[in-house]
py3Dmol code that shows the C-alpha trace and the ligand (Angstrom):
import py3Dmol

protein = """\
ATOM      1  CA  UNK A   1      53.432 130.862  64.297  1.00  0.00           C
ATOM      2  CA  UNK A   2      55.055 129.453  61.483  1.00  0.00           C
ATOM      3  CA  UNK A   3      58.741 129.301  60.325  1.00  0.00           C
ATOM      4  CA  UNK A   4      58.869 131.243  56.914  1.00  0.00           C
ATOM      5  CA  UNK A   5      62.308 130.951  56.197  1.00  0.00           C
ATOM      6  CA  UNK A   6      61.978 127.085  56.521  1.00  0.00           C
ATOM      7  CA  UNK A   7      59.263 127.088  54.402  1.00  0.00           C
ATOM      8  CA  UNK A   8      60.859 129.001  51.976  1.00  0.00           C
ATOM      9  CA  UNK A   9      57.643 131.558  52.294  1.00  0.00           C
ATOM     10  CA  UNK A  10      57.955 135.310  49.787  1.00  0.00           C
ATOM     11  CA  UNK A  11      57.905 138.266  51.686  1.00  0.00           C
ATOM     12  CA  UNK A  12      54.406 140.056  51.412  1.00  0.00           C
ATOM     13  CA  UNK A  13      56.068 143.379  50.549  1.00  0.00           C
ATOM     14  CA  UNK A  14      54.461 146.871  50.671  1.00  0.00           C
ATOM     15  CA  UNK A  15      53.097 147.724  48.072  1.00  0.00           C
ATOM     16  CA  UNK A  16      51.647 144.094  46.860  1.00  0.00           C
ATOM     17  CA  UNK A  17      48.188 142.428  46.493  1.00  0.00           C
ATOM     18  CA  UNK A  18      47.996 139.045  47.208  1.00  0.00           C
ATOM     19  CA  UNK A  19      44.686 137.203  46.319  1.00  0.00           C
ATOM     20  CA  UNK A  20      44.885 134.294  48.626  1.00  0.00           C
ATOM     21  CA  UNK A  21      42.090 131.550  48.939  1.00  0.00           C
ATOM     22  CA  UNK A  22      41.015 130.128  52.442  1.00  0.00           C
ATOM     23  CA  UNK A  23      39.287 127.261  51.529  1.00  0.00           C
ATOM     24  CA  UNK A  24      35.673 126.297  52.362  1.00  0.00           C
ATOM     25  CA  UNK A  25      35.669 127.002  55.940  1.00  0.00           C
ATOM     26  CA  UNK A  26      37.633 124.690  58.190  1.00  0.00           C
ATOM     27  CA  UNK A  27      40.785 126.949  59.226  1.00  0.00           C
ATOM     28  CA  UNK A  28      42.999 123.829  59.083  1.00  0.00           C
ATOM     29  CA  UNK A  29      43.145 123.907  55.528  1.00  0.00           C
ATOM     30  CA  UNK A  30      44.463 127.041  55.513  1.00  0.00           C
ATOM     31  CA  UNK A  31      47.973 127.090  53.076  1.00  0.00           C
ATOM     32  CA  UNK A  32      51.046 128.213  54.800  1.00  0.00           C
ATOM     33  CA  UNK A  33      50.997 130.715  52.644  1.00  0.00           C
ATOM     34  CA  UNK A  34      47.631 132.078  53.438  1.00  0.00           C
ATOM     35  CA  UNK A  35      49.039 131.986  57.196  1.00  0.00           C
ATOM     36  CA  UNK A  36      51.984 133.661  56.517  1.00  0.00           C
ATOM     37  CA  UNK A  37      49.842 136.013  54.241  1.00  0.00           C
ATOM     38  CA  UNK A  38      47.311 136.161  57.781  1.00  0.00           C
ATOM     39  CA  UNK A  39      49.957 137.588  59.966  1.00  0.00           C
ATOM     40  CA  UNK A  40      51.611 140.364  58.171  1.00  0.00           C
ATOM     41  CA  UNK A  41      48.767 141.790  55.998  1.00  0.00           C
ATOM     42  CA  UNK A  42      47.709 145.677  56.337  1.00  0.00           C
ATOM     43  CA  UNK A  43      44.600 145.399  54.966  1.00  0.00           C
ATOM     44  CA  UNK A  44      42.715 142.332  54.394  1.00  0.00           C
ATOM     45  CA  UNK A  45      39.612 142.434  51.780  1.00  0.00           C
ATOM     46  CA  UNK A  46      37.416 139.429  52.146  1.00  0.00           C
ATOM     47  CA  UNK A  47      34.342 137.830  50.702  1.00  0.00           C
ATOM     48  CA  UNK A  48      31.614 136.732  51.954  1.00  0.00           C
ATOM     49  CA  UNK A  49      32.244 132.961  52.357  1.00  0.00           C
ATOM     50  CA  UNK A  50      35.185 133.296  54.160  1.00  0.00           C
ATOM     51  CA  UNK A  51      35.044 131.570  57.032  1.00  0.00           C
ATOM     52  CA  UNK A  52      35.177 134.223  60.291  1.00  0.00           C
ATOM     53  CA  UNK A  53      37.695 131.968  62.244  1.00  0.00           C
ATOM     54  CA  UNK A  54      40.190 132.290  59.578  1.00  0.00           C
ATOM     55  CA  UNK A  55      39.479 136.264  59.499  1.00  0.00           C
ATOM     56  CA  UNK A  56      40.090 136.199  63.477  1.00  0.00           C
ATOM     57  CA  UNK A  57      44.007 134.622  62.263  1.00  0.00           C
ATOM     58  CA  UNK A  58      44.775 137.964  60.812  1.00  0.00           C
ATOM     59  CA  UNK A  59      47.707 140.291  62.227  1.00  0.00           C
ATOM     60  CA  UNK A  60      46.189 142.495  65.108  1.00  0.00           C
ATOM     61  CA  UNK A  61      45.732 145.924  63.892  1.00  0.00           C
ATOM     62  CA  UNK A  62      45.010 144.778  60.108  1.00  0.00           C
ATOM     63  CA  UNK A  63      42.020 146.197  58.985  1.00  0.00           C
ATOM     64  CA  UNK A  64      39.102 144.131  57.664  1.00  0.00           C
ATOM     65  CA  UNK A  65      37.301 145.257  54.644  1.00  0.00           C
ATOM     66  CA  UNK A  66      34.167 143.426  53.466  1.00  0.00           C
ATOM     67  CA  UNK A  67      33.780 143.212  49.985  1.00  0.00           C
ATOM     68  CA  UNK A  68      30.541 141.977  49.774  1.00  0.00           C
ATOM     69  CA  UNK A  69      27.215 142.014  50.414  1.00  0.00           C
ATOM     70  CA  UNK A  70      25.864 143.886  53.508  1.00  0.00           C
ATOM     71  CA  UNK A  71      22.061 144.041  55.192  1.00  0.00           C
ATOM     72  CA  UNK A  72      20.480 144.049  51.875  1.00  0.00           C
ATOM     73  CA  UNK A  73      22.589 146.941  50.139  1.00  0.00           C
ATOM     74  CA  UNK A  74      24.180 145.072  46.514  1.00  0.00           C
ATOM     75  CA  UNK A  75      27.431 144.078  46.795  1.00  0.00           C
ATOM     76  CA  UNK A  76      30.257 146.619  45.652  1.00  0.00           C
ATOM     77  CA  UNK A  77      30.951 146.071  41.731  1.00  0.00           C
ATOM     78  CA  UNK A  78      33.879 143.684  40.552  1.00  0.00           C
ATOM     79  CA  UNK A  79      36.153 147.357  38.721  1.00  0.00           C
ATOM     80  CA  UNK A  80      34.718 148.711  42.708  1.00  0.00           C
ATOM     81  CA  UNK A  81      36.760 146.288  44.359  1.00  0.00           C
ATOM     82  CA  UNK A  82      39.410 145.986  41.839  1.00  0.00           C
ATOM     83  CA  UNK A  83      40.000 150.064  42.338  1.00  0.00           C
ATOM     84  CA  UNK A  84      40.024 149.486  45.874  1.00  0.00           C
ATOM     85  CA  UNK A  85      42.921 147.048  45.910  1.00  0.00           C
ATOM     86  CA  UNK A  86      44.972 149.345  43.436  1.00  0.00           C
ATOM     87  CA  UNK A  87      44.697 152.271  45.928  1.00  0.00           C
ATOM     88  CA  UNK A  88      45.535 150.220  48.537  1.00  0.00           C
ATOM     89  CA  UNK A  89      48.533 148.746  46.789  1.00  0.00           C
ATOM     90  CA  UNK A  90      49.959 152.595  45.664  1.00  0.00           C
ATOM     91  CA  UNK A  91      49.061 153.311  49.584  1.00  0.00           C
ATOM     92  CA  UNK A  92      52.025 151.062  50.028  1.00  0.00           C
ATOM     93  CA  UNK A  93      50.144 148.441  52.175  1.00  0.00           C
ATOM     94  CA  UNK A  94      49.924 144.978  52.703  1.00  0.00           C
ATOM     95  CA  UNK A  95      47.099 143.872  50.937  1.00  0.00           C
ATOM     96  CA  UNK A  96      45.508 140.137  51.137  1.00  0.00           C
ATOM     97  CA  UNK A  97      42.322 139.666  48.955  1.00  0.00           C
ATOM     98  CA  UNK A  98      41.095 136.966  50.753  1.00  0.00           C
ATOM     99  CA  UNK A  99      38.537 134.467  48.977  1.00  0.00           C
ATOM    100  CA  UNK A 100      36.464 131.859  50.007  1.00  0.00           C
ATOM    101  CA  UNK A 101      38.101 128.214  48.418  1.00  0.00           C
ATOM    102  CA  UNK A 102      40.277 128.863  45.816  1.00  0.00           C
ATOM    103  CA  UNK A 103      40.219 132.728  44.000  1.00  0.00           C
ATOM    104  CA  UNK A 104      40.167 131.400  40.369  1.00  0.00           C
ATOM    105  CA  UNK A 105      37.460 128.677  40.597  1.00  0.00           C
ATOM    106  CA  UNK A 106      34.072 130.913  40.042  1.00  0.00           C
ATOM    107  CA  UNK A 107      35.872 133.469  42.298  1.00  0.00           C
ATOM    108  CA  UNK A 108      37.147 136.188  39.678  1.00  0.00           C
ATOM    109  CA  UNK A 109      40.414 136.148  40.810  1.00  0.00           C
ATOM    110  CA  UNK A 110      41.590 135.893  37.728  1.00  0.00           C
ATOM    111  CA  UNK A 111      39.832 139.576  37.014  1.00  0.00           C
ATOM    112  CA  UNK A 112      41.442 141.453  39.516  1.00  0.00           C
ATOM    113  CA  UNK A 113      44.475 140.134  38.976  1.00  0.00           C
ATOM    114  CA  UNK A 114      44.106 141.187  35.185  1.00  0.00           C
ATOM    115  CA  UNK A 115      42.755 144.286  37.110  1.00  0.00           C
ATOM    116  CA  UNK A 116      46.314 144.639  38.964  1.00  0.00           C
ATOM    117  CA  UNK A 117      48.659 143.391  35.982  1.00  0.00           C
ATOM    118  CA  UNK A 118      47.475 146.552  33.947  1.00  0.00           C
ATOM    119  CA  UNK A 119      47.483 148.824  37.075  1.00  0.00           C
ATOM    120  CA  UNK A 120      51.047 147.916  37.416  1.00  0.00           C
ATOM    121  CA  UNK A 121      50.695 146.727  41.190  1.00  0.00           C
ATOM    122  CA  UNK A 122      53.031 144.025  41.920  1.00  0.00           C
ATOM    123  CA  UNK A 123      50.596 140.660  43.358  1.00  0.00           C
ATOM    124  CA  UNK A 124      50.141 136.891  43.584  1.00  0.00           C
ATOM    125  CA  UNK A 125      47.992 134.278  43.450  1.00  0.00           C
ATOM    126  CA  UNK A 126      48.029 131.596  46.148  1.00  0.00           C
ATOM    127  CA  UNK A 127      45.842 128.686  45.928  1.00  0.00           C
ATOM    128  CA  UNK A 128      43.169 127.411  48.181  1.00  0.00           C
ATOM    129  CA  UNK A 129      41.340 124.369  48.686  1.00  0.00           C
ATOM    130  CA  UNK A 130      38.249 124.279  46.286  1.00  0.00           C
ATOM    131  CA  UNK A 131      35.066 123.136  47.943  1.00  0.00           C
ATOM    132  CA  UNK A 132      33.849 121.259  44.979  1.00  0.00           C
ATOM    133  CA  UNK A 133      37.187 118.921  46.072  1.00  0.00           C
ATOM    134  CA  UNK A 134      37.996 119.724  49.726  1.00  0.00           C
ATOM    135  CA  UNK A 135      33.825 119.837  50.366  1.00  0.00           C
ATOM    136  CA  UNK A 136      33.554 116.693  48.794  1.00  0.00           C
ATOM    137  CA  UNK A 137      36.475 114.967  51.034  1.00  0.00           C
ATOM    138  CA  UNK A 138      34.788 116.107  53.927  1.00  0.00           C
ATOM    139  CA  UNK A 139      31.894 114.410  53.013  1.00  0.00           C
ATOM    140  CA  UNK A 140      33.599 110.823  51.999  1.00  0.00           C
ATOM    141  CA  UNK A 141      33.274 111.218  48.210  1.00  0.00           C
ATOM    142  CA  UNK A 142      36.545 111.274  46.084  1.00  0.00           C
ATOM    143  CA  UNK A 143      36.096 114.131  42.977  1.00  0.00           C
ATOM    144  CA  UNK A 144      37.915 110.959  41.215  1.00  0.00           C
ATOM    145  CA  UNK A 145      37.916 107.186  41.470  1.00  0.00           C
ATOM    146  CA  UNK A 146      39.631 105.258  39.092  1.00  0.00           C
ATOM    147  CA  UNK A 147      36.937 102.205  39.131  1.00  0.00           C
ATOM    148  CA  UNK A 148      34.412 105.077  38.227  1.00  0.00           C
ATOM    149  CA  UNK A 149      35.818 108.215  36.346  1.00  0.00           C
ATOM    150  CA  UNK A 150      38.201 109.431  34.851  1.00  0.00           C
ATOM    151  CA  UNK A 151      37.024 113.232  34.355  1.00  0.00           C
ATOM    152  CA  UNK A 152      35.592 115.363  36.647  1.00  0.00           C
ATOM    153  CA  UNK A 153      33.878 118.582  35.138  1.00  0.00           C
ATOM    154  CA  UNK A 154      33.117 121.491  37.748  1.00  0.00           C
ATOM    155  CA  UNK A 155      30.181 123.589  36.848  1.00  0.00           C
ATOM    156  CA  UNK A 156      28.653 127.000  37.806  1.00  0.00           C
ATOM    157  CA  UNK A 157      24.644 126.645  38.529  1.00  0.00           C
ATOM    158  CA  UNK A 158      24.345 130.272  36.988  1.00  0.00           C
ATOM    159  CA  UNK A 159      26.272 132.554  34.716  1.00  0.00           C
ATOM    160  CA  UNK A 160      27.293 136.508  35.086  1.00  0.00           C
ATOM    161  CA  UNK A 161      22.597 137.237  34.590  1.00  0.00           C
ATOM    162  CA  UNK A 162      21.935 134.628  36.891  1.00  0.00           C
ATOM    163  CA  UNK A 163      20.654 132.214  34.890  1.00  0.00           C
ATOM    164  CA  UNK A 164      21.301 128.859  33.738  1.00  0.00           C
ATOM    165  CA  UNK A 165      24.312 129.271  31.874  1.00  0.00           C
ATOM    166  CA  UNK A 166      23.221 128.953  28.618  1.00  0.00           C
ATOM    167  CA  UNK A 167      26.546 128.935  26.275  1.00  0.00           C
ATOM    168  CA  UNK A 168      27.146 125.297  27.896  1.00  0.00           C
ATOM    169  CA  UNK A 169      26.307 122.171  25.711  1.00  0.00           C
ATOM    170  CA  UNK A 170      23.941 120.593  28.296  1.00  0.00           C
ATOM    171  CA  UNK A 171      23.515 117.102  25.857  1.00  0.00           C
ATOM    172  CA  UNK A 172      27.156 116.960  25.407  1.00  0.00           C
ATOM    173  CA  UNK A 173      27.771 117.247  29.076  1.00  0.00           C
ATOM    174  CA  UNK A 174      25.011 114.737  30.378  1.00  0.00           C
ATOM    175  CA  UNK A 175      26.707 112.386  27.375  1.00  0.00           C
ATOM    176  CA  UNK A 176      30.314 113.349  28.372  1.00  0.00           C
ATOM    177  CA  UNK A 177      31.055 114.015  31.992  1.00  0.00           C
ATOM    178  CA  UNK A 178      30.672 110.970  34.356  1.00  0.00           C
ATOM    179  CA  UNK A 179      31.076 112.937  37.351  1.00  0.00           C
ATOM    180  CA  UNK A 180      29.275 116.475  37.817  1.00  0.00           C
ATOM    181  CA  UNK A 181      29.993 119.086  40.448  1.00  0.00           C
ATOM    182  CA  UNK A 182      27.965 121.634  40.651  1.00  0.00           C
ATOM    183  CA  UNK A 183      28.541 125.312  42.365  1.00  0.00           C
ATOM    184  CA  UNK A 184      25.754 127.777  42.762  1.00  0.00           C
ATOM    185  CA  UNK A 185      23.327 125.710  42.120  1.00  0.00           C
ATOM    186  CA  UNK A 186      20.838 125.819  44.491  1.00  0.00           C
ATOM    187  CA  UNK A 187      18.821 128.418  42.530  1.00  0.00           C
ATOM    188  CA  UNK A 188      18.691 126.677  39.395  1.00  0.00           C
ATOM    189  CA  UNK A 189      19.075 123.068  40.787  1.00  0.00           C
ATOM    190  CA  UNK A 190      15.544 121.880  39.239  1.00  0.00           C
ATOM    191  CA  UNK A 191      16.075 123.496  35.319  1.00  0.00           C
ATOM    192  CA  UNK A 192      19.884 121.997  35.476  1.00  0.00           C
ATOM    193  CA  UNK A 193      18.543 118.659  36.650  1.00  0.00           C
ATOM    194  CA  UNK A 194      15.895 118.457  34.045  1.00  0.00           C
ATOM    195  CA  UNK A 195      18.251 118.874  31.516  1.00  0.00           C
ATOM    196  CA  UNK A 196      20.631 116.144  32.284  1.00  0.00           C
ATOM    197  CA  UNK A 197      17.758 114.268  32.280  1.00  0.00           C
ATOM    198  CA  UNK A 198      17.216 115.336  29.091  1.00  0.00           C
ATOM    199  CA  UNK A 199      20.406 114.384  27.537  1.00  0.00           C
ATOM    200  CA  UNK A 200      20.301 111.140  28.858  1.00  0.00           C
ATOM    201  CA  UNK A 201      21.293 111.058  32.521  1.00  0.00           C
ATOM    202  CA  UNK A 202      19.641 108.445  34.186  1.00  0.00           C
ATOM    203  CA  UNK A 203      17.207 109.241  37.291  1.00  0.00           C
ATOM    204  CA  UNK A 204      18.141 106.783  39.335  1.00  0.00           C
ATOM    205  CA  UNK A 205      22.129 107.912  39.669  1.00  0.00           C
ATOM    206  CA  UNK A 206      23.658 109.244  42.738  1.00  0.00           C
ATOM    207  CA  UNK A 207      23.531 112.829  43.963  1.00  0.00           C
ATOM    208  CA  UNK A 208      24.730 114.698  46.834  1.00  0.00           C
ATOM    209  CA  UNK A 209      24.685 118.275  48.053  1.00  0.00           C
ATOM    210  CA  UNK A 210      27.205 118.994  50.715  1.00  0.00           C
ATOM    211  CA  UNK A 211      25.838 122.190  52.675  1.00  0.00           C
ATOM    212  CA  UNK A 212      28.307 124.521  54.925  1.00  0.00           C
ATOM    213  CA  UNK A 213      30.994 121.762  53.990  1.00  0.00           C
ATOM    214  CA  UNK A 214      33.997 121.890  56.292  1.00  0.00           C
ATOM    215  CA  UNK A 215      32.620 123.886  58.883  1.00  0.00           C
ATOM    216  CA  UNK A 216      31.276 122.442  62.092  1.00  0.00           C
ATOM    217  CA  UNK A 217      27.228 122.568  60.866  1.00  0.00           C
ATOM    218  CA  UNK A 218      28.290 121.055  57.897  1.00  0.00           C
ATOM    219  CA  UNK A 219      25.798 118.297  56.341  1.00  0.00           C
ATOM    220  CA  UNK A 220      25.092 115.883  53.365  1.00  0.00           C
ATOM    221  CA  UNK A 221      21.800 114.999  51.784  1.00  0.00           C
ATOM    222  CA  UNK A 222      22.144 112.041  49.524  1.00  0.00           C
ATOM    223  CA  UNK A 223      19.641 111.613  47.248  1.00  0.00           C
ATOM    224  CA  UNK A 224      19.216 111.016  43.181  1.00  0.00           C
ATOM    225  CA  UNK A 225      18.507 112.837  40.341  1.00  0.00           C
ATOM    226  CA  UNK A 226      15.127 111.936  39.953  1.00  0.00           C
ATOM    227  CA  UNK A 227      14.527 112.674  43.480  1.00  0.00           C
ATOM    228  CA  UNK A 228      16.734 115.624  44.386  1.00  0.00           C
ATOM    229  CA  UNK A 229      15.038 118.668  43.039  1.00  0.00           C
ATOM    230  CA  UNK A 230      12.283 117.622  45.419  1.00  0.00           C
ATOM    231  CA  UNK A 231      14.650 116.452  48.593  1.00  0.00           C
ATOM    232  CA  UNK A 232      16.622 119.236  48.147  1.00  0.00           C
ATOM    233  CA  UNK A 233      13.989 121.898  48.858  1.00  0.00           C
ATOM    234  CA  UNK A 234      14.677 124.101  52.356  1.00  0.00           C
ATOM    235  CA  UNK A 235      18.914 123.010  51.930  1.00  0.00           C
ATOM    236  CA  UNK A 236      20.979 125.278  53.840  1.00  0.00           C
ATOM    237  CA  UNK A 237      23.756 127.699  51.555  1.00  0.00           C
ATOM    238  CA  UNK A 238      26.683 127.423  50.641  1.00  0.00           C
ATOM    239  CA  UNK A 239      26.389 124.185  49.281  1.00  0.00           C
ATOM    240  CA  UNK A 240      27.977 122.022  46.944  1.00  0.00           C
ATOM    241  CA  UNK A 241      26.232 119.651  44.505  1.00  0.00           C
ATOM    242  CA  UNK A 242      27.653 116.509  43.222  1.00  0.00           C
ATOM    243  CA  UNK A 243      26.500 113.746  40.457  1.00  0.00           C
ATOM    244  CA  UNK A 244      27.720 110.753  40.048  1.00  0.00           C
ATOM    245  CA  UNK A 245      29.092 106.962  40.790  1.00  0.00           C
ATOM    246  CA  UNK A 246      31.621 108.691  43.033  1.00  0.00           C
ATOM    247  CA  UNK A 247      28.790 109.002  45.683  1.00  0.00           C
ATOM    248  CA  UNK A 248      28.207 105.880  46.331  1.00  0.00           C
ATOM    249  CA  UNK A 249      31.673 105.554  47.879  1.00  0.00           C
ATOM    250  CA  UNK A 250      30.608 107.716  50.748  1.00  0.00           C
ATOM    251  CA  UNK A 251      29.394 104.653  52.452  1.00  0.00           C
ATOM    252  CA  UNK A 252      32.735 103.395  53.045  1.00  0.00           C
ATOM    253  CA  UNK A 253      34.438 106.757  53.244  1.00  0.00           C
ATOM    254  CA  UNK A 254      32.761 108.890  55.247  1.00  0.00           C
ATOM    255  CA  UNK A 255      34.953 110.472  58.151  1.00  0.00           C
ATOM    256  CA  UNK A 256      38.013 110.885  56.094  1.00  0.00           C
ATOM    257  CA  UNK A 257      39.508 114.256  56.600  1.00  0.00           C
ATOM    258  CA  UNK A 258      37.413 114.542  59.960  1.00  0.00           C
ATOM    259  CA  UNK A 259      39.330 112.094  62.452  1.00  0.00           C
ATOM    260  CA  UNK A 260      40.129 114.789  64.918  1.00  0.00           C
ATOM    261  CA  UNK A 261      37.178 116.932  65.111  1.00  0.00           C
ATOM    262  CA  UNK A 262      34.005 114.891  63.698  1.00  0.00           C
ATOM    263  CA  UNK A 263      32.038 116.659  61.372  1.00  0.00           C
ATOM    264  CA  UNK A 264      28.101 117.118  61.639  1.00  0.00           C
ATOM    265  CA  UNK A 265      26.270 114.776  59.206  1.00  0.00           C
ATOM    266  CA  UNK A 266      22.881 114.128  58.658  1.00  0.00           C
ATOM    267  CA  UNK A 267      22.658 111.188  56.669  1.00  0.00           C
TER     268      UNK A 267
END
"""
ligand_1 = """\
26
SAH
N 36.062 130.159 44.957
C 35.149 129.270 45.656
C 33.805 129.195 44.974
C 33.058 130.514 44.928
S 31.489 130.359 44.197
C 35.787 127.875 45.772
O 36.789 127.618 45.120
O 35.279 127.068 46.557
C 30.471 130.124 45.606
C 29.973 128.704 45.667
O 30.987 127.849 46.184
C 28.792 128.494 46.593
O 27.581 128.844 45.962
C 28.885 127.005 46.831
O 28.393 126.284 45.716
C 30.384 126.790 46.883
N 30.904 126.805 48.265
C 31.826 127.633 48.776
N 32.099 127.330 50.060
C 31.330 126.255 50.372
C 31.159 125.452 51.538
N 31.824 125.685 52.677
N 30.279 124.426 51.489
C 29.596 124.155 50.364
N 29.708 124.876 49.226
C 30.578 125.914 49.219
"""
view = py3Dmol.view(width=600, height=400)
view.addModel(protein, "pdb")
view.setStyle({"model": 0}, {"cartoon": {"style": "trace"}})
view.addModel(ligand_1, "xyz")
view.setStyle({"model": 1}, {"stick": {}})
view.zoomTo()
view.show()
């Protein structure tokens, strides 16, 4: 399917783990790497949010492993999983740990790879396309934009207890970061929004949430931050919230990164 030895590609060698991200959903932004990874994995261990058309690109005959939730029973713990991969690994398999976006952006990859490091098991980390960026494209709004910012600050909506991460400086973040992107937020969406409000934010600037971004059902509720706690009720997960000038671009953008297949959008 691909040329490795044009690309240059590693050899995914018995014996390795490689925690690969797939991106927020739309196979086509799949790394050659992750392809390469795709077609000559043993085993491949996947989360929840990946997308299943890239799981149907794996080798036939790999077996799939779900690492996460399943019909109500709590997901497997983090050392669970970790475990798993090391046994795998000393098995002298193939081993892809397969995450949804990229595996070190609020995806613990960089746990199991401490995880692997001290086992001893040979791995690597391949990128993926984040959906707090790659969501965003899809949707017409640029993360940056020089008229506008010149930070970008990705957030979690909740920490490891599920709540509103607390050890963040909420006034020196509505004061500091022009452009706000929010992950796992749509729990918390209303407590997070009152405090930038709080710190200063003003009510009527842009929001948007991008829901199932990438993927064909994907859609975009703009909004602002006075408003959205209440618009946003009923939004379909995952979904990806963003705050700030930068969404006021989407006007003129929208469509970018969706020329060949168009892209559900609702507003
Ligand atoms: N490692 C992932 C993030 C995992 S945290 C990454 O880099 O993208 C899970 C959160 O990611 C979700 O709650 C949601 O906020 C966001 N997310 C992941 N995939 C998404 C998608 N296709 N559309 C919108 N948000 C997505």
């Amino acid at each position: 399917m691909i040329d490795s030895a044009l690309l240059g590609l590693a050899e995914f060698a018995p014996g390795n783990v490689w925690l690969v991200g797939a991106g927020p959903g739309d196979p086509g932004l799949l790394s050659a790497l992750a392809l390469h990874a795709l077609a000559h994995a043993d085993d491949v261990v996947y989360d929840a949010l990946v997308d299943p058309r890239i799981l149907r690109l794996a080798r036939p005959g790999a077996a799939l492993d779900y690492a996460g939730k399943r019909g109500g029973r709590p997901s497997p713990s983090q050392p669970d999983i970790s475990a798993r991969l090391i046994r795998l690994a000393r098995a002298g398999r193939r081993v892809l740990r397969l995450k949804g976006g990229d595996p070190c952006v609020f995806g613990r990859g960089g746990e199991e790879a401490l995880a692997l490091a001290a086992a001893g098991v040979p791995f690597r980390i391949v990128p993926g396309i984040t959906a707090g960026i790659g969501g965003l494209a899809y949707a017409g709004i640029p993360v940056t934009h020089r008229e506008t910012n010149s930070a970008v600050t990705f957030l979690t909506g909740h920490d490891s207890e599920g709540e509103v991460p607390g050890a963040l400086d909420w006034n020196a973040i509505a004061r500091g970061a022009p452009v706000l992107v929010l992950y796992m937020a749509s729990r918390h969406l209303p407590k997070i929004v009152a405090r930038l409000l709080a710190g200063g934010r003003s009510p009527d600037e842009p929001v948007a949430i991008v829901s199932k971004a990438t993927t064909p059902t994907q859609s975009v509720l703009v909004s602002t931050l006075g408003e959205i706690s209440t618009a946003a009720t009923g939004i379909q997960t995952p979904s990806i919230v963003v705050i700030g000038e930068v969404v006021r671009l989407r006007g003129a953008l929208d469509g970018v990164g969706a020329l060949e297949r168009p892209i559900a959008s609702d507003q």
